[in-house]
N, C-alpha and C positions, 0 to 999 in steps of 0.2 A: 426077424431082422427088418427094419424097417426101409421101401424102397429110397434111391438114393438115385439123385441126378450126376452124372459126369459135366464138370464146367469148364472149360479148357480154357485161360486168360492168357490174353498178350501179355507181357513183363518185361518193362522196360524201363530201367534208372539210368539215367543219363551221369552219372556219378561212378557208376560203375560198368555199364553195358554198352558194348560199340554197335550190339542189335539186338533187335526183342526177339525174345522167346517165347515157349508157350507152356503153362505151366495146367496142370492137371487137378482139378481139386473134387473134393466127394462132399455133395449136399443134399442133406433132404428133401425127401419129396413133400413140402408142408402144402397146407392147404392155401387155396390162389396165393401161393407165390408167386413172382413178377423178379425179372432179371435182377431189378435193383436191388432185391428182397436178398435172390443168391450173391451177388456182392456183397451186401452189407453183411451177410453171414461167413461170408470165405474172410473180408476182414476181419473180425471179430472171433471165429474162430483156428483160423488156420493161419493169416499173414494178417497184420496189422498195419504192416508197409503198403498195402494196395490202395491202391491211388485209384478213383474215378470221382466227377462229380455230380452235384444231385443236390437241391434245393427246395421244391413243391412240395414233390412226392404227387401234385396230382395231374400230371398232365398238362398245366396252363404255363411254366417256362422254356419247356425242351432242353433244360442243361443236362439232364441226365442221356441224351442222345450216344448211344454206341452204335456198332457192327454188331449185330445180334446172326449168326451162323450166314456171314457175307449180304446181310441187306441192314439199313442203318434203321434203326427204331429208339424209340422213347423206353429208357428201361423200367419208366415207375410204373407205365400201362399197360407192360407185356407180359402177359401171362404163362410161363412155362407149358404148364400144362397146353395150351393151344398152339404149342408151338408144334408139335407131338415129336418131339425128337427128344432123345436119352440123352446127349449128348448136344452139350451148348457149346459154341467156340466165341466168346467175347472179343473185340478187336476195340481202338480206336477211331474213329472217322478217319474214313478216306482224303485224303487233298490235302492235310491240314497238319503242323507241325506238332507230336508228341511231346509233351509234358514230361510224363510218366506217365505207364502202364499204360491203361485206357482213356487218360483225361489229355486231353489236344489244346492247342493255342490258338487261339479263334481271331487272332490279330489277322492274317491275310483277309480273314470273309470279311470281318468286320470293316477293314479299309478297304473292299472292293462294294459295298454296301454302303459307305458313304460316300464314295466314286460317284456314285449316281445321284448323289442331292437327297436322300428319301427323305426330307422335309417337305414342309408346304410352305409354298411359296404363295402370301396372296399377291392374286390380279391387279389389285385397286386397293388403294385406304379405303376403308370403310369401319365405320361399326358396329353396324347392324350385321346378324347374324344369315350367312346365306346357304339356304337350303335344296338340294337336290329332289327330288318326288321321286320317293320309293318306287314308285310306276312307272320310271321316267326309262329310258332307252340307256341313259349313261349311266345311272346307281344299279340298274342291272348288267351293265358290263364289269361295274367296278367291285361290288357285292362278292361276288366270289372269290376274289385273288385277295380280300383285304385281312383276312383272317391268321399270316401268317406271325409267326410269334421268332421267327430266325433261331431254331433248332437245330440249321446245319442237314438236315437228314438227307435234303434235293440235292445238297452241297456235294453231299458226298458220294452220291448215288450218282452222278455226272459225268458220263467216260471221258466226255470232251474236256477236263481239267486234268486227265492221264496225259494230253498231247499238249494242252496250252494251259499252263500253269496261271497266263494271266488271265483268263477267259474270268468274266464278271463273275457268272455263275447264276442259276435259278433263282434264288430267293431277293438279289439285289434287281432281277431283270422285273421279277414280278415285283418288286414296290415300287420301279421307275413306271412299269405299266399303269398303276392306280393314278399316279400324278399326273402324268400324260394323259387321262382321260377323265380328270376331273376339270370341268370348264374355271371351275372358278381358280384353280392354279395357272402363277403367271410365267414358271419358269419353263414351259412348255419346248421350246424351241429349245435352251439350254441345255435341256433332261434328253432331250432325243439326239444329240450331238453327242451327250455321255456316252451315252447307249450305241450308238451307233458306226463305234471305230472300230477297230481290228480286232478288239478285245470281248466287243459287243454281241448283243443278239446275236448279228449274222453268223456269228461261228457256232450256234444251236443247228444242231442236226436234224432237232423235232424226233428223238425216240421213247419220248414220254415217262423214261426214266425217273425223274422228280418226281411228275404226278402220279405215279407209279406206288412210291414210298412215303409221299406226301402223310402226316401221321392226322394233319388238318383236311381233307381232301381239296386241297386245292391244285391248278394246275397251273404252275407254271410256264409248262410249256403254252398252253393258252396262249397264255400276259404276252409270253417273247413274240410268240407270230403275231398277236394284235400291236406289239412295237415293230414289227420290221412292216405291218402292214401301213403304221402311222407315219411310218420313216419315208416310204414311199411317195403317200399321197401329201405328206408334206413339200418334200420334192417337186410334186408335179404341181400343187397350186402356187408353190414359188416364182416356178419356171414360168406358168401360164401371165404372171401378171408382167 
């Protein structure tokens, strides 16, 4: 008999369920299977009705982001097998309003994501194109935080959105960070005003949670202290003149 993974799903149809439950299903143990592998299989053989979403397949959108046994991963890059447990328990993202089953409504993140401006804003008319050196002190600050693709995963991994539902959240704090510290953007002051109210940074506790689950390894928590650090000294050379 061939072995077989336990997959335990959230199940939740808002048509018919006033809460989710959690249903039990039996999958093969195929060769690198990957979470999204076992859903596609649990739809397709067992319930047809399961809901979750998935787009790539390689890792470069993040829509397939779940609760993989209570920490939030990409399900097209997660490997079963390395996960070493028998027994998977799929969930929803944390923070974030239920669809059905495992697939959430990304409207909050997204409207606290554009809270923050995450456009670029130029300095100056210009048309000539302007360039940062690789080398430079600022594209090395910036370099790391810019690779996020908004997966949700920091989102959801955020205790601080258990207590303030408005709290911006990691992924919108790191892309105010990139623009705040790119010189050639001119909405600088505006972006740190976002950032900077009751709902802002300052309510980050710094437990590294995000960069924790980060599936890009970036860190978030970084971005937000180098914004309350920018918050500051903005501050003081206001004050000084």
């Amino acid at each position: 008999m061939a072995q077989e993974w336990l997959i335990e799903v959230s199940r939740f149809d808002p048509e018919y369920d006033t809460a989710a439950r959690v249903e039990t299903y039996r999958v093969p143990q195929l060769d690198k299977m990957t979470v999204l592998d076992a859903l596609a299989y649990i739809q397709r053989y067992h319930d047809r009705s399961l809901a979750f979403r998935y787009a790539c397949r390689l890792g470069m959108c993040g829509t397939c982001t779940v609760m993989v046994n209570g920490i939030p991963r990409w399900a097209c890059r997660t490997s079963i097998v390395r996960l070493g447990a028998q027994t998977l328990r799929i969930a929803p993202l944390r923070h974030l309003p239920v669809i059905k089953d495992v697939m959430v409504d990304y409207t909050p993140f997204v409207d606290k994501y554009r809270a923050v401006m995450p456009f670029f804003v130029p300095a100056q008319n210009t048309t000539e194109v302007a360039a940062i050196a690789p080398e430079s002190r600022e594209r090395q600050a910036i370099d790391p935080n810019l690779e996020c693709i908004t997966c949700g995963a920091c989102y959801a991994s955020c205790t601080l959105l258990s207590h303030d539902p408005d709290y911006l959240g990691p992924a919108a704090l790191n892309r105010a960070f990139t623009l705040v510290r790119d010189s050639r953007d001119g909405a600088r002051r505006e972006r740190l005003e976002a950032v900077g109210g009751e709902h802002g940074c300052w309510r980050c506790h710094s437990l590294y949670n995000c960069t924790e689950v980060c599936p890009k390894h970036l860190s978030p928590t970084r971005a937000i202290k180098g914004l309350k650090r920018d918050i500051v000294l903005d501050w003081f050379l206001r004050r000084s003149r």
